[in-house]
C-alpha positions as a printed Julia matrix, in Angstrom:
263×3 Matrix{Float64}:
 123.04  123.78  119.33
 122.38  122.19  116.04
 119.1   121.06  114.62
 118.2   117.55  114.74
 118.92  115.69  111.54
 116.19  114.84  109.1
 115.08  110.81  109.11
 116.14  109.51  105.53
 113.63  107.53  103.86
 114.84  105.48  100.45
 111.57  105.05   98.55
 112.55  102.04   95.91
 110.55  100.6    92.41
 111.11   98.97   89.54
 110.37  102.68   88.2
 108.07  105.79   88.69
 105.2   103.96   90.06
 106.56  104.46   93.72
 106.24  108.13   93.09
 102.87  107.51   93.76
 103.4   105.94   97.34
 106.24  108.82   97.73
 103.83  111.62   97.37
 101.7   110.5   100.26
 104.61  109.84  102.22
 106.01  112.97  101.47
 102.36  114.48  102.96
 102.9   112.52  106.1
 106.35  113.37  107.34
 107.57  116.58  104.56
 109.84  116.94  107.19
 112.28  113.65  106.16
 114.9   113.24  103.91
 113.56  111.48  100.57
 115.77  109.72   98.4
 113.8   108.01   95.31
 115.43  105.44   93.56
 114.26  104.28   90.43
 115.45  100.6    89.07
 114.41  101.61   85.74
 117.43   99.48   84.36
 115.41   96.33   85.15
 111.94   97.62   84.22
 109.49   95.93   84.27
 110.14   93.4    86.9
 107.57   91.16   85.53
 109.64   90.28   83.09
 112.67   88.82   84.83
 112.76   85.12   86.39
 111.97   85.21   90.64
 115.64   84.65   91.23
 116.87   86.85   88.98
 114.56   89.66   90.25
 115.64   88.76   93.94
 119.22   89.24   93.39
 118.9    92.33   91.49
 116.55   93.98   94.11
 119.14   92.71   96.91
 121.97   94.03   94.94
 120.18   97.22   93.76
 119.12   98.28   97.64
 122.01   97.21   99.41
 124.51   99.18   97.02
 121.68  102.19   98.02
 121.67  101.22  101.71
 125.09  102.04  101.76
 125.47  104.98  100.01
 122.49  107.53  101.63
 122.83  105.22  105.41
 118.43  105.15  105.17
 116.33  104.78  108.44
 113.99  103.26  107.12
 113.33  101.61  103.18
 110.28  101.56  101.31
 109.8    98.65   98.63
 107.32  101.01   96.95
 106.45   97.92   94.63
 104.33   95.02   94.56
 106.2    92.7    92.8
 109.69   92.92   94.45
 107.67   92.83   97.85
 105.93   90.01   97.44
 109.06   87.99   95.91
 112.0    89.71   97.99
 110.84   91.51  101.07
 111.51   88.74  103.63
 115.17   88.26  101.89
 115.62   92.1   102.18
 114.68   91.83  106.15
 117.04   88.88  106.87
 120.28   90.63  104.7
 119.76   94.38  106.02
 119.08   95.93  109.45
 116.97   99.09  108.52
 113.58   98.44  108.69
 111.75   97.76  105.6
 107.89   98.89  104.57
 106.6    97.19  101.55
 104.08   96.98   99.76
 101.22   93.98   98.66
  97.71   94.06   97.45
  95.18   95.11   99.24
  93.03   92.48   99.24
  91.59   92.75  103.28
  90.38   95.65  103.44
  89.29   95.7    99.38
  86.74   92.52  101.28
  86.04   94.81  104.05
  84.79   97.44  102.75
  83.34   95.79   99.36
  79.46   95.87   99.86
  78.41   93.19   96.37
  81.18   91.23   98.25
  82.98   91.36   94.44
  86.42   92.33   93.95
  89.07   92.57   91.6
  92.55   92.58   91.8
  94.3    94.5    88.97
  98.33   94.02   89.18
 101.54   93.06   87.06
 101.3    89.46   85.85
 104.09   88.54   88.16
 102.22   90.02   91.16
  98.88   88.18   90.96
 100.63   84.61   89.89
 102.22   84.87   92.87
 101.35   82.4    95.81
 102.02   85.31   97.95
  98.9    87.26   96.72
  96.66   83.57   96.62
  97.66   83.29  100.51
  96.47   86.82  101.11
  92.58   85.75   99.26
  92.22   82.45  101.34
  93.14   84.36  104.45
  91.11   87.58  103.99
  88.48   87.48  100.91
  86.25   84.81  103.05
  83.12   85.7   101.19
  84.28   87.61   98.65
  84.24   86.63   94.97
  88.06   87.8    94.03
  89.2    87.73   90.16
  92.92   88.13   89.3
  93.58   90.33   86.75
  97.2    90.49   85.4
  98.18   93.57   82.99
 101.65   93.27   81.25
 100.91   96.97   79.56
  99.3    98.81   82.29
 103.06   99.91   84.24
 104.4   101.11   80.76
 101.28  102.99   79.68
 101.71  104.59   83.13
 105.51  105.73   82.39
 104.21  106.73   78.7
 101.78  108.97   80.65
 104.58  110.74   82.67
 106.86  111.4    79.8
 103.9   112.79   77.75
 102.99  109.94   75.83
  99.87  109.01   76.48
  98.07  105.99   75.14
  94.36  105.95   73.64
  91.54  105.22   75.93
  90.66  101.93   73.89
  94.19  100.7    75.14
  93.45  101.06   79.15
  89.73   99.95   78.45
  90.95   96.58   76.97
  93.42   96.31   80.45
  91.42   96.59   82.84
  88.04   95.35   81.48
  88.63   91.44   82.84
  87.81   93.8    86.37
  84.3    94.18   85.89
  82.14   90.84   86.59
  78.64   90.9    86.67
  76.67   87.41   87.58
  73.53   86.82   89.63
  73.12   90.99   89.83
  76.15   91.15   91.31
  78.51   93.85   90.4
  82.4    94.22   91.1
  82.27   97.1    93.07
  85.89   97.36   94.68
  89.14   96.99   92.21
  92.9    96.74   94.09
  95.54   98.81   92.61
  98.03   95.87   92.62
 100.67   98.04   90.97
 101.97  101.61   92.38
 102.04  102.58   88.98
  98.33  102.12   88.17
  96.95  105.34   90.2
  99.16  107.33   88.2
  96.42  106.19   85.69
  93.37  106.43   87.71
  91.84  109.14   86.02
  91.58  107.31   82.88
  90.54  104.19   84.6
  87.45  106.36   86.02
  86.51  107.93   82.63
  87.47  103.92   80.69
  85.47  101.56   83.09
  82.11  100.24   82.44
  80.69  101.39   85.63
  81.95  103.3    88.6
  83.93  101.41   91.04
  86.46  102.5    93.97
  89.99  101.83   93.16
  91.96  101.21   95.98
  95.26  102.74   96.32
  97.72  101.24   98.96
  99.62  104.48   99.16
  97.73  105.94  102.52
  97.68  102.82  104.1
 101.85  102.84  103.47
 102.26  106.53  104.19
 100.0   105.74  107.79
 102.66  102.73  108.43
 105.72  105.1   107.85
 104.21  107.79  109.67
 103.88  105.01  112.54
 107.81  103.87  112.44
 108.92  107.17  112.6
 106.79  108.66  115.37
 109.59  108.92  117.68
 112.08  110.82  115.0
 110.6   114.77  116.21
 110.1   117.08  113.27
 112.94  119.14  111.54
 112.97  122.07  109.35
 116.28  121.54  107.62
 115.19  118.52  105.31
 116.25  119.12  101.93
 114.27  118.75   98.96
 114.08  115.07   97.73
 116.35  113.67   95.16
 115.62  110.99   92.58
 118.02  108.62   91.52
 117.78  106.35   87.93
 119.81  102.85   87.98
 120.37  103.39   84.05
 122.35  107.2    85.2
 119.69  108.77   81.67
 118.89  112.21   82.63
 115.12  112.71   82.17
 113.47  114.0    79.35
 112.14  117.28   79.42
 108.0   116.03   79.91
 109.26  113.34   82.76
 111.78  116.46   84.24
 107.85  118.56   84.44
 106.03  115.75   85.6
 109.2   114.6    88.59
 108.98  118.63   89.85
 104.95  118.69   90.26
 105.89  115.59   92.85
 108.34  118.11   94.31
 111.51  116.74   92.66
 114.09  119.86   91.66
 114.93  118.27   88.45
């Protein structure tokens, strides 16, 4: 008898950022069939109008949906969650994991009670991510930072270009408050691009903070969903897709195979 197949799981962003939220995934169930698809066509998504970026994320993932027949789709991005997620859910029948800030348990475990949120500019404009501080940061202090350089310093850094530390310092420096001797002590990763970064945030920023990554917290939710798909060992190795069909270059080919890409 034939060996169950593997559960396909379409990991979507604007670009490489998701690869972040793919690796822990990938921890959590190695035994599923990854497909990573990569709008990089329509990076950055901050810079497209809401209904423009709607469409294209419904048009992007449904021609996807059809093609690789995923059980399950993760909107590895914080931007096209927060604008399209419940537009994806009403159109498509797989179930859908997104991904948006992490602002309740950033309050949780924050002990000045002082947090940042560091995302695209679309992201923390967005009444989406307001509604998350007035339900959850009760007695926090929350600042909004919005970075329209952070998600392209990150790709730089995967294709082997990275940028000076004087460049992520002036980014993410708005994070760090300090009034009545009160320090921000907790920053969100509002982007899945920015932990591909978080090395030089650690060695850039003023004083040490924890940056929190939503990645577990997704991986834990897909490990959840597919708890009644048994494990395989026939899975094949993942596959990464572009939108613009641009063969990597030879740095971004290194970087995909240490995230276990055979590019």
């Amino acid at each position: 008898m034939s060996e169950t197949a593997p559960a396909t799981v379409l990991v979507f962003d604007s670009g490489l950022g998701g690869l972040t939220v793919f690796r822990d995934i990938a921890a959590v169930r190695p035994d599923a069939r990854f497909v990573y698809l990569a709008d990089d066509a329509g990076f950055p998504y901050g810079n497209l109008p809401e209904a423009t970026l709607i469409a294209r994320v419904r048009d992007v993932l449904g021609a996807a949906i059809a093609q690789h027949a995923p059980d399950l789709v993760v909107v590895a991005c914080n931007t096209a969650s927060t604008l399209a997620l419940a537009d994806l859910r009403a159109r498509f029948a797989v179930p859908f994991v997104g991904t948006v800030p992490a602002i309740k348990p950033a309050c949780a475990q924050s002990v000045s009670k002082r947090i940042a949120v560091l995302g695209t500019q679309a992201t923390v404009s967005r009444e989406y991510t307001r509604a998350l501080i007035r339900e959850f940061a009760a007695g926090c202090d929350v600042v909004l930072v919005g970075s329209p350089r952070l998600a392209g310093y990150a790709e730089a850094e995967l294709a082997g270009h990275p940028v000076a530390d004087a460049a992520i310092a002036a980014e993410i420096g708005a994070c760090f408050v300090e009034t009545e001797g009160r320090r921000t002590d907790t920053v969100v990763l509002a982007c899945t691009h920015y932990p591909l970064l978080i090395d030089r945030f650690r060695t850039t920023a003023p004083w040490p903070v924890h940056w929190l990554d939503p990645a577990p917290a997704i991986a834990r939710r897909v490990g959840a969903l597919l708890q009644d798909r048994p494990p395989v060992s026939n899975a094949p190795p993942p596959a990464i897709v572009f939108t613009s069909g641009q063969a990597p270059s030879p740095a971004l080919a290194k970087a995909l195979q240490a995230f276990g890409f055979p590019v």
